[in-house]
Phi, psi and omega in degrees: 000140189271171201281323191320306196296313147313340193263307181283350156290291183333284207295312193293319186284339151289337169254007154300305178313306206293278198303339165279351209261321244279293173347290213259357165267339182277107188215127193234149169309294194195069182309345163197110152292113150303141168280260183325048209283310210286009182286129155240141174018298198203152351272165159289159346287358165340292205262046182233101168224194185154151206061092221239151146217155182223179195198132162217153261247109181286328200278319180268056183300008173272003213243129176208125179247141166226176201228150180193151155290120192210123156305329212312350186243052146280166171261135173331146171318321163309309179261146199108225184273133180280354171273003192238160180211042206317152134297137161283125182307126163079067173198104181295189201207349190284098171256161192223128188215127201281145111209156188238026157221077174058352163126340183301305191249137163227140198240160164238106186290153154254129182253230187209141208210200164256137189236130167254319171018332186224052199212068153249026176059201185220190165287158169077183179277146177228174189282351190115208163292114143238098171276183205171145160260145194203219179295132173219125166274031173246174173310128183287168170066015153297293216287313179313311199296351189066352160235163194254131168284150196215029163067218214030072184293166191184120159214179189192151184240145174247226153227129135039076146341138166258171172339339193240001148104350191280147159255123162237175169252022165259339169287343157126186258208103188243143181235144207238105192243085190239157232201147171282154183225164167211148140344107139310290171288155188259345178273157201270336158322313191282351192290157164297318192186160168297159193046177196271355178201123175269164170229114132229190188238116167262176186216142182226138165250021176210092172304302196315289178329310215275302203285355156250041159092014200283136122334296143333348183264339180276135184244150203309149177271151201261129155270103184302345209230174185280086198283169163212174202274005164227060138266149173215093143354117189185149171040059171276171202228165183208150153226181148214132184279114204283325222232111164330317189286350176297126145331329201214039183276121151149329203295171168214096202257139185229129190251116147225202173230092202261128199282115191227030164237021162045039175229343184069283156303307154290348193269175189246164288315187216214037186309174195241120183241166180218117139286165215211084166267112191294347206233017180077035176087014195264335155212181197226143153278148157222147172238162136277165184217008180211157168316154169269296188327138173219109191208170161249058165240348198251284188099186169282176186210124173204184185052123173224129152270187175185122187224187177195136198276182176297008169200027159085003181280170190228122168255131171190106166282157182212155162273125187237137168246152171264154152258003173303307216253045226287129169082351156263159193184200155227157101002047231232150176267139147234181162237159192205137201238314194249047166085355162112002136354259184270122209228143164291172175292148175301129153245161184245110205297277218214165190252158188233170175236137161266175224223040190241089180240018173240157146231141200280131185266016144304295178268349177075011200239164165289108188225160186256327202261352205133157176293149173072019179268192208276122148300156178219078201277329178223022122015253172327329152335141177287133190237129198234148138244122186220132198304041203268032174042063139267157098207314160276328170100008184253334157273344221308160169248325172077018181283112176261131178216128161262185148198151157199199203223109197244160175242022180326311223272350181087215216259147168076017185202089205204122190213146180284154207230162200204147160192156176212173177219127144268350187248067205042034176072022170311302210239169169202153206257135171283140160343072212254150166269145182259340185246182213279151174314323167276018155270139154251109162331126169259264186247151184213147188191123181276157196209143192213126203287174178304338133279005150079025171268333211243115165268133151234153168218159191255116145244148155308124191222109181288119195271358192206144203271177209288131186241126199287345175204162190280008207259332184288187176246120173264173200222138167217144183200188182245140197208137189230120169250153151230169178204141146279137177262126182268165166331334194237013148082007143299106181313144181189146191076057135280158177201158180308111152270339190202162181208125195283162157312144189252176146199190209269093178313325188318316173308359163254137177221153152327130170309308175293099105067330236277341177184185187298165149217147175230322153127201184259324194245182166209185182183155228206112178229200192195082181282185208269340192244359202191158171220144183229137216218171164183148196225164154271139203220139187238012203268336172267022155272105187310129154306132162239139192282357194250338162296296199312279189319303183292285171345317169290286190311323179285001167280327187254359204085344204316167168250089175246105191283141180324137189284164149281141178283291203297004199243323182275336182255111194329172200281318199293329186319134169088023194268106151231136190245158131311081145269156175210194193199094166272156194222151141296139149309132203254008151229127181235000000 
């Protein structure tokens, strides 16, 4: 029997158990949410957020920050040329939304930045974009600062340094948000740091303020990594070590893929580095921890996590690809015993398949769903949680659960995939799929309470198979799982706490129009009493059928002219949010 064919008897025998248990066990806070509340509707790119993270605050666990690449204060398809839909140039995207009753309710603040928001043309031509500062719902203090926040949110709460550099958790509760930047300005005098996109971090000790709009409650943002003049920054993870019983409780770390030919997609070589901070964020170390080279004898490295257990050790996974070998790989670890000093050699756990069995000859990119589709380039990424009993670290299990979204099964049978360690990631459980048969995996992403007894995970699941042309209809939707962890740290009983309303990825787009965007990630956290998710969500983004048609032609050649969007396109296109769910532990 092949592991595909084993994988899907699993997968069928868990959710036969998923349909007697679920009824009568399933008690949810407010199990589907809008997140993304300060969004609006219309116009695009307005109503555009996607790549959602989230963090909850352990020592307060009713305390929950999420995070999204959020448009709202770009300017509209209208102004300027109406075939176009641009990022406004020096106008961030890193949005941030508050709640404090666990994920039931969420608010988003407005501070004051640099903003297009209010640049929504007319139909025809107009002079364009004059952005100004005015309103903004992303992170403050870029635009003083000389930088544009430029998303791939990450956040995590640790605890508070006092006057004296100690960390406890009576001095209170610091949340840690960090995001790719650019240069505001373009001239180089004028840059902020060097090369084209830096990681930074901002920070707050006063949730409550921030979320009611103080600006000042916020502290100016830090640039982690050690920049040059061909570096590009890219697709980082943050932690901060939570748990009181740690030798190294208070550090705080961001693991990335630093592109280092100022070419981004292409460039070469590509290492996986970690900044390391002792000081509540105020400065950074950076290591490398994996090979730079990217050839085909070394292959590549991208999506990286990053956690730390109940004595402080620091994990931090990535997906290594081979190139030889297009589309096998692993998983591979290192590790760090003294605080992110010293990192062990990269090992490599098990093996995964991406899910790149198309590449859109437009965009160049990996899509899942169909031509002209949502790329899904890191799909396969590790997504990690480990049982490390905060706030204090006195249940921890030290128990690691991965998920991702693998395509071992090949195109239209793409599945979130589950592995796990007990013994600090020495040994590992083969790879099982966890979600329904009749999903095709997108993102996927795990969340395990601090006593390792309640695991939940979130994923994206494109519901219809790979569609050959842009015009059929597609299904997409968000789906929350749970399992109980027995004594011996076998995960068992999943079933659906919640399955989102679906709609039509077509109805998402890139800002040049050329094809869908869902962005990269989705995210999952988990306290003793509650689990909580966040997704990319498509049911209030409209299909346009004027989209559909130009999108094709640029694939067949066809002479099809580019639309107006606002004018040619339901008001909703491109409207895709943030939802999410908090749930009761449904055995408690």
């Amino acid at each position: 029997m092949s592991k595909s064919q084993k994988g899907t008897r699993f997968t069928l025998a868990l959710f036969i158990v998923a349909t007697a248990m679920a009824a009568a066990r399933l008690v949810a806070f407010n199990p589907d949410t809008l997140v993304s509340v300060g969004s609006p509707p219309t116009p695009f790119s307005q109503n555009k957020q996607n790549e959602p993270a989230l963090a909850v605050d352990a020592n307060h666990p009713n305390v929950l920050v999420a995070g999204a690449n959020d448009n709202i204060d770009m300017e509209a398809c209208n102004a300027g040329d109406d075939t176009t839909c641009p990022f406004t140039s020096g106008v961030g995207v890193s949005g941030v939304y508050f709640s404090f009753d666990g994920g039931t309710t969420w608010h988003q603040p407005t501070y004051s930045g640099w903003s297009a928001r209010n640049c929504l043309g007319v139909p025809g031509p107009d002079s364009g974009c004059a952005p100004q500062v005015g309103p903004i719902g992303t992170l403050p203090w870029y635009f003083e600062n000389g930088l544009v926040s430029d998303g791939d949110p990450a956040l995590a709460f640790g605890p508070r340094p006092d006057e004296n550099g100690r960390f406890s958790w009576a001095n209170g509760s610091r949340l840690y948000y960090a995001n790719l930047t650019s240069n505001f300005s373009d001239v180089r005098d004028e840059a902020a740091f060097k090369g084209a996109e830096a990681l930074a971090v901002s920070r707050t000790d006063n949730v409550q303020a921030a979320a009611a709009g103080n600006k000042n409650a916020w502290m100016p943002p830090v640039i982690v990594s050690k920049q040059n003049a061909v570096l590009f920054e890219d697709k980082e993870q943050l932690w901060a070590d939570n748990a009181a019983s740690s030798p190294f409780f208070g550090n705080v770390y961001v693991c990335s893929a630093a592109f280092r030919s100022n070419s981004h997609g292409l460039a070469l070589p590509v290492p996986i580095l970690v900044a390391t901070s002792e000081d509540g964020g105020d400065t950074w170390r950076t290591g490398q921890v994996s090979e730079a080279a990217t050839n085909f004898e070394r292959g590549s490295r991208s999506g990286c996590t990053v956690r730390t257990d109940s004595q402080g050790v620091v994990y931090v996974f990535y997906a290594h690809f081979q190139v030889g070998t297009p589309g096998i790989g692993a998983h591979t670890m290192v590790k760090s015993f003294d605080g992110g000093h010293t990192w062990t050699r990269p090992q490599d756990l098990y093996a995964i398949s991406d899910a790149c069995f198309r590449v859109d000859p437009v965009i160049g990119r990996c899509v899942e769903d169909g031509i002209a589709g949502a790329r899904n380039d890191l799909a396969a990424g590790p997504s990690a949680d480990i049982a490390n009993g905060a706030p204090s670290g006195a249940d921890a299990t030290d128990e690691i659960f991965i998920t991702w979204a693998d395509g071992d099964g090949g195109l239209n049978h793409e599945k979130v995939m589950l592995s796990y360690s007990t013994d600090g990631g020495t040994t590992w459980a083969q790879p099982q799929p966890i979600s329904h048969p009749a999903d095709r995996g997108l993102f996927a992403a795990a969340g395990v309470s601090p006593n390792g007894r309640d695991l939940y995970v979130v994923y994206n699941a494109f519901l219809t198979p790979f569609r050959e042309d842009t015009f059929a209809p597609r299904a997409m939707d968000g789906v929350v799982l749970h399992a109980d962890v027995g004594v011996n740290g076998v995960p068992a009983g999943f079933f659906e706490l919640h399955r989102a309303p679906t709609g039509d990825p077509r109805g998402s787009s890139q800002n040049n129009l050329q094809a869908g965007f869902l962005g990269d990630y989705v995210y999952a956290i988990a306290t003793r009493t509650y689990g909580a998710a966040v997704w990319n969500d498509v049911r209030n983004a409209a299909d346009c059928p004027a989209i559909d048609a130009w999108r094709m032609s640029l694939r067949t050649g066809a002479s099809v002219a580019q639309p107006s969007v606002e004018q040619a396109c339901p008001a909703t296109f491109g409207n895709t949010d943030i939802f999410g769910g908090s749930y009761a532990d449904p055995t408690p």
